[in-house]
Structure formats: C-alpha cells, structure tokens
N, C-alpha and C positions, 0 to 999 in steps of 0.2 A: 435331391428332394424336389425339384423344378420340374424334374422329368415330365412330358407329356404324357408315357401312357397311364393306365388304369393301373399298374401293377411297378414297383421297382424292386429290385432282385439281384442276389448275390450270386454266379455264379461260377463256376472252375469247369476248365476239360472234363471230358468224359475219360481222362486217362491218370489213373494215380501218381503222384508224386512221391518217389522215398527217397528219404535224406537217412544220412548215417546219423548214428546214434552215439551218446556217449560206449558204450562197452563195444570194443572191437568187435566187426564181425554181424553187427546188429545193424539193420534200418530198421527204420520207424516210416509207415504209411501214410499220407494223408491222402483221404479219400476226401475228391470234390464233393458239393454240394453245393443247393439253390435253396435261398429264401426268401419266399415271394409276400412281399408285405402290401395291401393296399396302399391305393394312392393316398387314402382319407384317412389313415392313420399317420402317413408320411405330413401330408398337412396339419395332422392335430401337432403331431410332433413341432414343426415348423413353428404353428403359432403359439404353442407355450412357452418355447424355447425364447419367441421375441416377447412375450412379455414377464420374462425373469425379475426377480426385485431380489437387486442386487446387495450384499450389505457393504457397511462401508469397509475399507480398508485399512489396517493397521497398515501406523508409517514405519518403514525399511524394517516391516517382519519378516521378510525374506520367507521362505521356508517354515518358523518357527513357529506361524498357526495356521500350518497347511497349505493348499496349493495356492503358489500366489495367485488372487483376485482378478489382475490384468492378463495374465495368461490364461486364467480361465473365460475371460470373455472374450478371447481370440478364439478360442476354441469351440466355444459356445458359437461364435460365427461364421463358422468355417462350418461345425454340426449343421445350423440352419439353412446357409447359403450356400454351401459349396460341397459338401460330402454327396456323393450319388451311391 
C-alpha cells in the first residue's frame, strides 16, 4: 500500500502453472495475471481502513460471535501497513 509508484499490481510469470487435481490423471491450470489498481484507490483504502470503529468485544467469545475482534485488527493492520 506504501508503494511509491502511480500504480500497484499483482502479478505471475508469463508461464502457466498446473498442479494435479483431485481425479487421477487430471491438472488443473492456473493461468497468471495482473491487477493494476490505482495508487488513490490504494490510499482511500488505507485511510478507511485507519479510521474503522471498532465495536466492543465480547469477553472469552472465542469463536462463538465470529471472528475474534483482536485478530481482526491485526489483520486489518497488516491490510493497511504491510500487504503490497
């Protein structure tokens, strides 16, 4: 997300990847590709993400009302600051 240019982008070789398949006999393709997002979407991204309002937390809900809360805003800050 920090990246300097105008553009950040996913991209794979230009040579297909096949892995085997569940049924003998069979691969499965994957075919690269690029996806080229603006910088200025990357940054709207960025500052919505920093201004989340978070709710509060059920004590030791574990699991039992969804993903827990503190794992989510590790992840949430890894999305912001750290995924490229």
């Amino acid at each position: 997300l920090m990246g300097e240019s105008s553009t950040s982008c996913v991209s794979a070789t230009n040579t297909n990847v096949y892995v085997p398949n569940e049924s003998p006999g069979v691969q499965t393709v994957i075919t690269p590709f690029r996806a080229d997002i603006p910088q200025a979407d990357l940054d709207d991204l960025a500052d919505r993400l920093s201004r989340t309002r978070w709710p509060n937390e059920v004590a030791d809900a574990g699991w039992d009302y969804g993903f827990p809360l503190a794992r989510l805003k590790e992840l949430v800050e890894y999305w912001r600051t750290g995924y490229d």
